[in-house]
C-alpha positions as CSV (number, residue, x, y, z in Angstrom):
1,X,18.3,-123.4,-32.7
2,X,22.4,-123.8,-34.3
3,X,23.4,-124.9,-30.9
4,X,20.5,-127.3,-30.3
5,X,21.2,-129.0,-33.5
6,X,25.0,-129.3,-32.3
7,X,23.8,-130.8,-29.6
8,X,21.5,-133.5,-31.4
9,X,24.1,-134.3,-34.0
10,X,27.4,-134.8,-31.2
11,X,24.9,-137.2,-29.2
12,X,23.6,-138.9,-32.9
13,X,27.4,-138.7,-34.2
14,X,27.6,-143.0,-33.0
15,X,25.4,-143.8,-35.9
16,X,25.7,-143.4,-39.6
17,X,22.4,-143.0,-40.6
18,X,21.2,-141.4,-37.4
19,X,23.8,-138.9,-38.0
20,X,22.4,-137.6,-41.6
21,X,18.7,-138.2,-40.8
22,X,19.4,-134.9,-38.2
23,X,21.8,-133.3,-40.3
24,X,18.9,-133.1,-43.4
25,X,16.5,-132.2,-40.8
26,X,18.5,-129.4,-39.3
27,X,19.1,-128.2,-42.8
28,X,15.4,-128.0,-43.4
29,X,14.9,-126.3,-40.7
30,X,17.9,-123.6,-40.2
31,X,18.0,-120.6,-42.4
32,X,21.1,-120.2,-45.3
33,X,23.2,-118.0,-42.5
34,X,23.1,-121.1,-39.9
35,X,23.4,-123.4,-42.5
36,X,27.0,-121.8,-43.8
37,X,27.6,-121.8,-39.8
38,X,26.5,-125.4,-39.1
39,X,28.4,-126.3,-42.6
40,X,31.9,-125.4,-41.2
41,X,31.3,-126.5,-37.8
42,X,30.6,-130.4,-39.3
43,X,33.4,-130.4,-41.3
44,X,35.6,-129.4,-38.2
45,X,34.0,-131.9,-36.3
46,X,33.0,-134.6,-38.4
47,X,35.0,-134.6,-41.4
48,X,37.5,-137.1,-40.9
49,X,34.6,-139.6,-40.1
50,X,31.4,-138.3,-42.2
51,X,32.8,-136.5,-44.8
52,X,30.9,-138.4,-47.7
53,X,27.2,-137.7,-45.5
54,X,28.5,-134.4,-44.9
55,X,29.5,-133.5,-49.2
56,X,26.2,-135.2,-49.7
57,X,23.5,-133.0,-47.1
58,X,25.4,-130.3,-47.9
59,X,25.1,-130.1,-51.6
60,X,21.5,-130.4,-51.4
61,X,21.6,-127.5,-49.1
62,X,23.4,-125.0,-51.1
């Protein structure tokens, strides 16, 4: 399911508001162990560019 999301969320990465609809869905749906995993992996990948969606979904997750 981690990769899948990865998958969504690079394809969804063009849009703003595309981007955190996944990202809260994925969140809902991943367990706390994917979640620490997926949290890393976004930062790497989308910090420079989402960091306030990312500080946001990610709050709310932990």
């Amino acid at each position: 399911m981690l990769e899948y999301v990865k998958k969504i969320l690079k394809k969804v990465s063009f849009d703003l508001v595309l981007f955190e609809k996944e990202l809260l869905k994925a969140i809902d749906n991943l367990v706390l162990r994917e979640i620490k995993i997926l949290k890393r992996w976004c930062y790497r990948s989308f910090g420079r560019s989402y960091r306030p969606i990312l500080d946001r979904c990610f709050v709310i997750a932990t």
